[in-house]
N, C-alpha and C positions, 0 to 999 in steps of 0.2 A: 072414782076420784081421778081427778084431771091435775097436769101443771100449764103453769105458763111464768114468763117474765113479764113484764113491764120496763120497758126502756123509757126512762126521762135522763132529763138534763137540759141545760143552757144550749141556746142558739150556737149550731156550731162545734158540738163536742159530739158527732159521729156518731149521734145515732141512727139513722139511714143506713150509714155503711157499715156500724156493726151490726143490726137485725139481716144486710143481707149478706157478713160474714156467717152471723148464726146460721141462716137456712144453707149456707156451702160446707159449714162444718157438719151439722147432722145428718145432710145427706150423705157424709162422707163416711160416718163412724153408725150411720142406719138409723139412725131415729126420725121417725116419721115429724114432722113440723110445719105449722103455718105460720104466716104471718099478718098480723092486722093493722092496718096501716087507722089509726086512732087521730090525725094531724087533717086536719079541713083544708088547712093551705097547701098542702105536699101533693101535686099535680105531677111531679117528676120522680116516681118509686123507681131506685134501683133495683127490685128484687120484686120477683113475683107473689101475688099479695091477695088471702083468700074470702077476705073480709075489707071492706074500703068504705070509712065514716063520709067519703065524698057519694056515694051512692045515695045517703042519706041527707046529706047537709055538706054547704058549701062554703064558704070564706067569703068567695067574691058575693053569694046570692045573699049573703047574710048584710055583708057592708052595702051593698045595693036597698036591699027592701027597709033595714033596721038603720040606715045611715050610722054606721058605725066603724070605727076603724079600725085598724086588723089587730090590736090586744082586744078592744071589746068586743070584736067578731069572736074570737078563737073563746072567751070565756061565754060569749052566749049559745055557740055552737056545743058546747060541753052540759050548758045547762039546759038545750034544748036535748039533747041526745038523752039526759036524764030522766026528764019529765016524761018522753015517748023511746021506752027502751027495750020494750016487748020484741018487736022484728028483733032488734041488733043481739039481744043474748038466743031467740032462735036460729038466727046461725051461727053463733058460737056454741051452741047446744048440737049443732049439725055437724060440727067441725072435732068436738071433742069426743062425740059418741059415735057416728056411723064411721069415721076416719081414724077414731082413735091419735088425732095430732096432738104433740107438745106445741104449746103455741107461745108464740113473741108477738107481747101491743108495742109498734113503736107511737109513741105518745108525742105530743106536739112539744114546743121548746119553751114555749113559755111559761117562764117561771113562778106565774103566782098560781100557777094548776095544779103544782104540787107542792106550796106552799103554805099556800093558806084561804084559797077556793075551795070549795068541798064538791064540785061536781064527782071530779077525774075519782075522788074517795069514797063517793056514794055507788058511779059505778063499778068498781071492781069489787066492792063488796058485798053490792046486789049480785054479782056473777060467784062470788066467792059463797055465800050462801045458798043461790040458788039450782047452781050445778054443780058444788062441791069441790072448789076449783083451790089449788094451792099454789100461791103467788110467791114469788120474790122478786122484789124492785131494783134493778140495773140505774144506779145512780151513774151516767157518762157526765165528767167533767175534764175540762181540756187541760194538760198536766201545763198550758203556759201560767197557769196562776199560780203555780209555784215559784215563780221566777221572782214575782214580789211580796213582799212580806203581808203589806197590807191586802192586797187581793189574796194572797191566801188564805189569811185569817176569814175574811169575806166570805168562801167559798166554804167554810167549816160550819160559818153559817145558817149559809144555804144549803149546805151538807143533813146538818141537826134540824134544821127545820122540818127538812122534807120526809126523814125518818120518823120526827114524832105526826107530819099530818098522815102521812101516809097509813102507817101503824101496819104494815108489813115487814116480814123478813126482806133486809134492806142489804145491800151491798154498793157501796160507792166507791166509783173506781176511775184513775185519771189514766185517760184516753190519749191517745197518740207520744205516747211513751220514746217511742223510736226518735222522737223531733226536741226531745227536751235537751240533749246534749248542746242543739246547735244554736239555740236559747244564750249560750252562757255559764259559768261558773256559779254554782250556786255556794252559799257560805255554810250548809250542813250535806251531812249524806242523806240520800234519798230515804233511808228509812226513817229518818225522823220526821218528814211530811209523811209517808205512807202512814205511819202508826200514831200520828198525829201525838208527838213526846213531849216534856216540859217546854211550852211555849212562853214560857219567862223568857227563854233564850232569845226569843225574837225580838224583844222590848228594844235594845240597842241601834236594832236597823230599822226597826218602825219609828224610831225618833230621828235618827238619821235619813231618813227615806221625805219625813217632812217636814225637816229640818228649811227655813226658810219659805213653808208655805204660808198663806194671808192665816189658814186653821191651826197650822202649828200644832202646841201642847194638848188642844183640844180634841183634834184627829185623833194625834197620838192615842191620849184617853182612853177614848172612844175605843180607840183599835182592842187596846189591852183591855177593857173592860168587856169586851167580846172574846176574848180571849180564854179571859176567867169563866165565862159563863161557859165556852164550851168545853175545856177540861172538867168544870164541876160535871156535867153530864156524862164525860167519860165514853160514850157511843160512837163516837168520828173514827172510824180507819177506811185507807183506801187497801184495794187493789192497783195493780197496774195491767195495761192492756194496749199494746200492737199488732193490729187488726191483723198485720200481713206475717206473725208471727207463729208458728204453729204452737210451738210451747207456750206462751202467753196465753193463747187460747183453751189451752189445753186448762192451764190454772185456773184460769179465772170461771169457765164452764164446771170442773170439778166441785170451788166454793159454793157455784151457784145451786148447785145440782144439792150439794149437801143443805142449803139454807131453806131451798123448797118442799124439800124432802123428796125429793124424787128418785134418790139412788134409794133410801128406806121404805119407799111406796109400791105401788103398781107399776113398776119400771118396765116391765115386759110391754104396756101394752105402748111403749115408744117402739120396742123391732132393737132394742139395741144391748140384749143383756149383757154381752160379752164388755161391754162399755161401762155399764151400771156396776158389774160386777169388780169390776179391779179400781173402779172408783170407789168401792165402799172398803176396798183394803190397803188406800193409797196409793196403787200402783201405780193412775197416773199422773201424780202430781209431778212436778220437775221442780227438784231441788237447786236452786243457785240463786248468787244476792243481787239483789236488784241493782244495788250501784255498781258492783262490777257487771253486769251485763249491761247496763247500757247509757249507764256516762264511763268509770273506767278504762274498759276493754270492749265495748260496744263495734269494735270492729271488726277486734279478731272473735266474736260471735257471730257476728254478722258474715264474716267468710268462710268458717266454719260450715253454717249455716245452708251457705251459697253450694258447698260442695257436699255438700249431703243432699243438697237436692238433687244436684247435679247427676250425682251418683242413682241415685234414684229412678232418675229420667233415663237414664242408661242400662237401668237394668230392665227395664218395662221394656224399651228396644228392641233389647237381649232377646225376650222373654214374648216378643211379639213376634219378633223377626222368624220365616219361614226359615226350615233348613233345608237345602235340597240335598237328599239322602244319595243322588246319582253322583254328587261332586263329591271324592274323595278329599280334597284337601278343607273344603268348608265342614263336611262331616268328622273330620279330627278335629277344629279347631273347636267347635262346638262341644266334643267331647272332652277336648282338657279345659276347656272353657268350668264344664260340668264336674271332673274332676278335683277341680281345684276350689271349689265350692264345698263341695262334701267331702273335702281331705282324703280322699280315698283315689286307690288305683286303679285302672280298669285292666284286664288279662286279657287277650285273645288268645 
């Protein structure tokens, strides 16, 4: 039994740069991980990538030979990879078994691939059957669609959609968290888009919002009758996530770990028990509320923050820095230095 994610989302909502948080995170807490870059058009990986759909098929040679252009490149590229998919699951078969990796697909941006295309669904579920692979889907969406009522509602959407094509354990989460402060004042607190709450509330500023357009009442409508449809389903919650945030990451890797079953599986053969293990008794989640950390007070966390790293970097110094044992006064300082660490006194 193998895991992995799958990162989608909209053009734009960081998935590049969260699949190459993911591999700086796991190296960090020792879990072995690859990453497969899934995107025909993505020429520019920020992250080292052990698997690449450009080896196989390409954007540009697609729009070249198929005269097509780049939404109907990226969906014929998907459904060429489906049709001849033997190579591409042998080395994902090479990657889960001789290397034993957790692995992250980051998948392309375009949105009807996890919509309502069936390629991207056929593949992970011929990988899911046929090397017994257990998935959960990293929904990135950019927290600026919170800011309007109507594109949020929009994005609950495209949210619900891609839960039911996908039919994996799903997590959707609005990305770049840290920038929504400077967005503007929003009219609810953040947990009511996180937990996606009675969206009757909204009806006010969705009328208001197109109020004097040519659509008018009929937007409106529209809006709230999407609205209703996805409270009826009930299945919309986000996370939140700040790439450059330790604790964030920390949460949102915890949920995931739980959704895939990875902390309840073959955890060991990531290299990372001591991680698995406090994750499966909560230890490390970090408890605090989202709208105070980061519209609230989002800064004196944020300095907090700063000086704990600080701190950190300071003590690694410490702790690297030679002592020359022949200097009398560098060798006491070191010593109350050590001292004053372990509460204790030293006798001579």
């Amino acid at each position: 039994m193998s895991f992995a994610q799958i990162v989608i989302g909209p053009p734009g909502s960081g998935k590049s740069t969260y699949c190459n948080g993911c591999s700086q995170f796991f190296n960090a807490i020792g879990r072995h991980s690859q990453i497969v870059n899934m995107d025909p058009a993505n020429d520019r990986l920020p992250y080292p990538c052990a698997v690449d759909i450009r080896d196989f098929i390409t954007l540009e040679e697609i729009m070249s030979e198929q005269q097509l252009g780049p939404n109907g490149g990226l969906m014929y590229a998907m459904e060429s990879l489906n049709q001849s998919i033997d190579l591409f699951i042998l080395q994902i078969k090479t990657l889960i078994e001789e290397e034993k990796a957790y692995l992250v697909f980051d998948c392309p941006g375009q949105v009807e691939l996890f919509t309502h295309h069936s390629s991207l669904f056929h593949i992970f579920k011929r990988l899911e059957k046929e090397l017994d692979m257990r998935f959960c889907v990293v929904n990135l969406i950019d927290c600026f669609y919170i800011t309007t009522p109507s594109q949020y509602v929009s994005i609950l959407l495209l949210a619900l959609r891609s839960m039911l094509m996908m039919d994996l354990p799903h997590i959707n989460v609005f990305s770049k968290i840290d920038m929504l402060k400077s967005y503007g004042e929003l009219p609810f607190k953040l947990d009511y888009y996180t937990q996606v709450q009675d969206l009757d509330y909204l009806i006010p500023y969705i009328e208001k919002e197109t109020q004097g357009s040519p659509l008018g009442k009929r937007y409106s409508k529209l809006t709230e009758t999407i609205s209703e449809l996805v409270s009826d389903f009930g299945l919309v919650t986000f996370e939140v996530l700040a790439i450059d945030d330790k604790e964030s990451m920390i949460n949102l890797q915890s949920v995931v770990d739980k959704a895939n079953g990875y902390i309840f599986g073959s955890s060991e053969v990531g290299g990372d028990t001591v991680w698995a293990e406090a994750t499966r008794e909560g230890a490390m989640l970090q408890h605090y509320d989202i709208q105070d950390r980061w519209i609230d007070h989002k800064e004196d966390y944020d300095k907090a923050e700063m000086e704990r790293a600080q701190d950190l970097l300071k003590e690694k110094e410490m702790a690297e820095k030679e002592i020359d044992v022949d200097n009398e006064d560098e060798w006491d300082r070191a010593l109350k230095d050590w001292e004053s660490k372990q509460g204790t006194d030293y006798y001579r």
